[in-house]
C-alpha positions as CSV (number, residue, x, y, z in Angstrom):
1,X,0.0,0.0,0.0
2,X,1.6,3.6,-0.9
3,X,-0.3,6.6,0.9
4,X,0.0,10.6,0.8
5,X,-1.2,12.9,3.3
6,X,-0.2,16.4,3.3
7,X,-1.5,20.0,4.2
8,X,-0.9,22.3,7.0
9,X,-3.4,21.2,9.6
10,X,-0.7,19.0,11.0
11,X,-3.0,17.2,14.1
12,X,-5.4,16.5,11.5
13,X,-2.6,15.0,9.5
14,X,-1.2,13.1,12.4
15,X,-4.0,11.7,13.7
16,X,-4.7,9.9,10.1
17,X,-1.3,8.6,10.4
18,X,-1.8,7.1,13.3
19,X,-5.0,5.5,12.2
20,X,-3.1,4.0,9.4
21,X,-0.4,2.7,11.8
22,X,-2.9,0.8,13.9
23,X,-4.7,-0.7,10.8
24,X,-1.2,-2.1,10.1
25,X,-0.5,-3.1,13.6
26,X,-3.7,-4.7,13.6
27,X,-3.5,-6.5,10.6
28,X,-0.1,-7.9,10.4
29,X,1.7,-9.1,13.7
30,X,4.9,-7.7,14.4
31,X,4.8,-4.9,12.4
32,X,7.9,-2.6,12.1
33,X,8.0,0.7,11.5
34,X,10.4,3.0,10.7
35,X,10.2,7.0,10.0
36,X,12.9,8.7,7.5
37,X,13.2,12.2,7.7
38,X,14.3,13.5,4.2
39,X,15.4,16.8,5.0
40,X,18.1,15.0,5.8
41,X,20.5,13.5,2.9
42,X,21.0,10.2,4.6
43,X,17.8,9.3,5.6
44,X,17.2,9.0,1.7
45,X,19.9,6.2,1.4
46,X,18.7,4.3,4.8
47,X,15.2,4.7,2.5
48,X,16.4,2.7,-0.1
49,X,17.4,-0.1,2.3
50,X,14.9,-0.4,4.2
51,X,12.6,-1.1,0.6
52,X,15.3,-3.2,-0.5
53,X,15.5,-5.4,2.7
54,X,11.5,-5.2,2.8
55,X,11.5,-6.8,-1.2
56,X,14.2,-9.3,-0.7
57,X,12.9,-10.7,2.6
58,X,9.3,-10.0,3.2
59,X,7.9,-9.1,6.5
60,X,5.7,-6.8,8.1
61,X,7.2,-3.5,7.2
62,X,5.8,0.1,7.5
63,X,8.6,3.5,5.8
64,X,6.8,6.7,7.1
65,X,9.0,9.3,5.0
66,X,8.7,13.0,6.2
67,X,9.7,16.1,4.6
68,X,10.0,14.4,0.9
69,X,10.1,17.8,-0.9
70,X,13.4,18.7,1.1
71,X,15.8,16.5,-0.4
72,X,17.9,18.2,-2.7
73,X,17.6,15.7,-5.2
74,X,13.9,15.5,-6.0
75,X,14.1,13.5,-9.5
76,X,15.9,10.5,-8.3
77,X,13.2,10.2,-4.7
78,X,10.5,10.7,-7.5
79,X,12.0,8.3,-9.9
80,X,12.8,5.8,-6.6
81,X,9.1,6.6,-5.3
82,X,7.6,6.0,-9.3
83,X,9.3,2.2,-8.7
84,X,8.5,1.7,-5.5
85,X,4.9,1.3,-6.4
86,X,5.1,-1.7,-8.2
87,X,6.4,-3.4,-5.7
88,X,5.2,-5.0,-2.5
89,X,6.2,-1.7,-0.3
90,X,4.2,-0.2,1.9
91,X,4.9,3.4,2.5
92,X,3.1,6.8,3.9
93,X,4.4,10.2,2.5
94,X,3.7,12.4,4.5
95,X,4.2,16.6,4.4
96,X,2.8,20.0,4.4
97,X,3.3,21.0,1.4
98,X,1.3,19.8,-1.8
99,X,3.0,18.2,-4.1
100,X,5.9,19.7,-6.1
101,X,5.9,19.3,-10.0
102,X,7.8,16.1,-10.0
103,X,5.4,14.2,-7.6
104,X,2.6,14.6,-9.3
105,X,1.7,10.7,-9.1
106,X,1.3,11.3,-5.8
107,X,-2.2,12.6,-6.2
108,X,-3.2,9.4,-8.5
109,X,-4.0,6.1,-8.3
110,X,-3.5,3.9,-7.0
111,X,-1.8,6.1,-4.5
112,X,-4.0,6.5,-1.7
113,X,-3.8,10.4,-0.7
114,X,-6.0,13.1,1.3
115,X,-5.4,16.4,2.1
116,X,-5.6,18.1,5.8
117,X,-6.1,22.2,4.7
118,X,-7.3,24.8,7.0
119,X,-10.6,24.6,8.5
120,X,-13.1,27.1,7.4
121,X,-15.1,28.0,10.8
122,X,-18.0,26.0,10.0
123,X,-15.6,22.9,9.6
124,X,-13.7,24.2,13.1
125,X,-17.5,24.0,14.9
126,X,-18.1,21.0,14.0
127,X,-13.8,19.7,14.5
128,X,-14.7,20.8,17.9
129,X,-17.8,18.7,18.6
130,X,-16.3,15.5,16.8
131,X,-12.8,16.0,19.6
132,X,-15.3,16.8,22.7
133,X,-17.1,13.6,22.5
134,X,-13.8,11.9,22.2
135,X,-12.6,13.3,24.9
136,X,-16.2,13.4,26.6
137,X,-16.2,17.0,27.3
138,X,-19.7,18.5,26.9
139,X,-19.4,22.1,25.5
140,X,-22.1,24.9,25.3
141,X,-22.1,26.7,21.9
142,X,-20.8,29.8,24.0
143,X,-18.0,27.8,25.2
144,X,-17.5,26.9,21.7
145,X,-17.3,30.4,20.1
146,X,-14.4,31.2,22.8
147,X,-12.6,28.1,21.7
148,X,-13.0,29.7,18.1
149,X,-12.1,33.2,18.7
150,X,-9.0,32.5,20.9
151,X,-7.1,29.2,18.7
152,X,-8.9,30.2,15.5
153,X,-7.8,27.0,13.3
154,X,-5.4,26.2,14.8
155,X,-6.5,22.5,15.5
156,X,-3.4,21.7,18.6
157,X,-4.2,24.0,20.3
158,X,-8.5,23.5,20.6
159,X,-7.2,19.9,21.3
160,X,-5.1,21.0,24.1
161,X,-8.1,23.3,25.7
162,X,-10.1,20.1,25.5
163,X,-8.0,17.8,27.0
164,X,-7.4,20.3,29.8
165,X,-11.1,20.1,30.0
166,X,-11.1,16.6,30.4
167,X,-8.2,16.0,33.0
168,X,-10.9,18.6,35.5
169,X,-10.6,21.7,34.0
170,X,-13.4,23.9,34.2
171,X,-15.0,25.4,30.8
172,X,-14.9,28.6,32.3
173,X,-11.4,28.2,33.2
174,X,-10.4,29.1,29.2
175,X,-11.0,32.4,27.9
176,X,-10.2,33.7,24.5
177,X,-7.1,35.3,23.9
178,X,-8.1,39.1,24.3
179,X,-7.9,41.4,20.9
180,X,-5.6,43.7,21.2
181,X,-6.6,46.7,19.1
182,X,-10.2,46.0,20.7
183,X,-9.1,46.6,24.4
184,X,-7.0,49.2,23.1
185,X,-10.3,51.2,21.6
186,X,-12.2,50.5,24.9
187,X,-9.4,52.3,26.4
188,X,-10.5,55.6,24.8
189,X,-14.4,55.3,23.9
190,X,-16.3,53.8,27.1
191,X,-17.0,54.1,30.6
192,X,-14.7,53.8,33.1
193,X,-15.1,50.4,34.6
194,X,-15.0,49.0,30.7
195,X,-11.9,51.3,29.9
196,X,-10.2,49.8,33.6
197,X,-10.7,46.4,33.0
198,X,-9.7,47.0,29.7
199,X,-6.8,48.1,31.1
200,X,-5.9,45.7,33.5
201,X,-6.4,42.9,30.3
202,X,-3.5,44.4,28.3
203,X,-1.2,45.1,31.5
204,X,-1.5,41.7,31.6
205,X,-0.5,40.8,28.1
206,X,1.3,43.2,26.5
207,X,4.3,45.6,27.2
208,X,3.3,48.9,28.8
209,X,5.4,50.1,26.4
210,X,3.7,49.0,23.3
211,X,0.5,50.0,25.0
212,X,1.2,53.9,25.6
213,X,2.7,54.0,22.2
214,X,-0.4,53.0,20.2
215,X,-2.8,54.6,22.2
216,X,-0.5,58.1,22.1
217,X,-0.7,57.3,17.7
218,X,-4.3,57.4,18.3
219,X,-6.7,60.2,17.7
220,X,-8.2,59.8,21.6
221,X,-11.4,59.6,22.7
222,X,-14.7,59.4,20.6
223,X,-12.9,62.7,18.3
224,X,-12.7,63.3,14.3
225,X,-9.4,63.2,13.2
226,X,-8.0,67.1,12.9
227,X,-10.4,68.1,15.3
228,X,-9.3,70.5,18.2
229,X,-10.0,67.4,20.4
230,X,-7.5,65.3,18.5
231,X,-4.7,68.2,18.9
232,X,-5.0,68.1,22.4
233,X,-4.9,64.7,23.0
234,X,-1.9,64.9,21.2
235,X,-0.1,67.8,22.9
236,X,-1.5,65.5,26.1
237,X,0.1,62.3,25.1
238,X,3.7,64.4,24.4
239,X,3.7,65.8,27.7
240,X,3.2,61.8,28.9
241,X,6.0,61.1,27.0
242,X,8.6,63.6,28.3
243,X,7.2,62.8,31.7
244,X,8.1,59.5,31.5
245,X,11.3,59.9,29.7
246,X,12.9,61.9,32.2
247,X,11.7,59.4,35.1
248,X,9.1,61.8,36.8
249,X,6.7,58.7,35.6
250,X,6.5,55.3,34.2
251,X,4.1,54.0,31.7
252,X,2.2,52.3,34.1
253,X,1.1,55.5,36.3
254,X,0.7,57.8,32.8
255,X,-1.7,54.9,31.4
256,X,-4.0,54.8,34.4
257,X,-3.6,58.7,34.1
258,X,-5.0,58.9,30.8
259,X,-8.2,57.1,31.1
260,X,-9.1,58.1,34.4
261,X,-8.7,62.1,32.9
């Protein structure tokens, strides 16, 4: 059997893998398998034994080969991979790339392939359902739009929110990753509870630094831009500046400073 899985949702990817690994285990006793990783030269020519040992000899063999498109000399693995099928070895390509121009074959038969592309947020919603009743983790769809907004598709890391889930954790626990420019514009356009716990969010996450800065390069609070408003919060935000520059404050203090005025 000869299979191809590729794309960049790499758990996805994995997790096929490792389906296909059991089937083997499953089906022939003893089952080796060994993993080649051909962004390194030599792994190509420990390839080329292993398939030779696996023709001469028989057995229950299983190449994994990683990274094919790596290998500085792509016509001869093509050339080696064209022969290979008409043998008796069984091999899994596996990458995240598609296939370069010389691999073609590897997205016909009787080449077994599937891709593992990102997840449109439809596909993560339901990605999400399909892990928590692995894991049996009930979610609400609340608890499911946090897991979206804060991991986005990135499938690892909704998996390792679940399994922390599932080891005790509490749903409530996880909360999304905050938006920066979003706290920053509550900073300047709300009330003040919302514009101190928007605050105290970004102290937590970002560099003072990086927060005075972008907040100074804004036009300030609910203003056009040009407007007289704007100029002053301008002329306010240099005054910050040279106050904190010559030590009289840090960028703590003149934040809190500038909400709270």
């Amino acid at each position: 059997m000869f299979i191809y899985l590729y794309g960049p949702d790499s758990y996805r990817r994995q997790e096929k893998l490792k389906a296909v690994v059991e089937q083997y285990e499953k089906k022939y006793s003893g089952l080796t398998v060994d993993r080649f990783y051909l962004d390194v030269e030599e792994e190509f020519e420990r390839l080329k034994n292993f398939c030779a040992s696996q023709s001469l000899f028989g057995g229950s063999k299983l190449g994994i080969v990683y990274n094919p498109f790596d290998l500085s000399d792509k016509k001869e693995l093509a050339k080696f991979l064209k022969l290979s099928l008409a043998g008796q070895i069984s091999l899994a390509v596996v990458s995240e790339k598609p296939p370069a121009k010389d691999f073609q074959f590897l997205l016909e038969k009787p080449i077994l392939f599937q891709e593992f592309g990102e997840l449109s947020p439809v596909q993560i919603s339901a990605f999400i359902k399909y892990e928590s009743e692995k894991l049996g983790v009930k979610l609400s769809p609340d608890f499911i739009n946090i897991l979206i907004r804060a991991n986005g598709a990135d499938t690892w890391g909704i998996v390792r929110e679940l399994e922390k889930m599932a080891l005790g954790g509490r749903p409530e626990d996880t909360e999304a990753a905050p938006n920066f420019f979003v706290l920053l514009n509550k900073l300047i356009g709300q009330s003040l509870p919302q514009k101190i716990s928007a605050l105290t969010r970004l102290l937590e996450n970002e560099e003072p630094a990086k927060i005075f800065n972008m907040l100074a390069a804004s036009d300030g609070p609910a203003v056009k831009p040009g407007s007289e408003n704007s100029a002053a919060w301008k002329i306010k935000m240099a005054d910050y500046d040279a106050a904190i520059k010559s030590g009289k404050l840090d960028y703590e203090e003149v934040l809190l400073d500038a909400i709270l005025t």
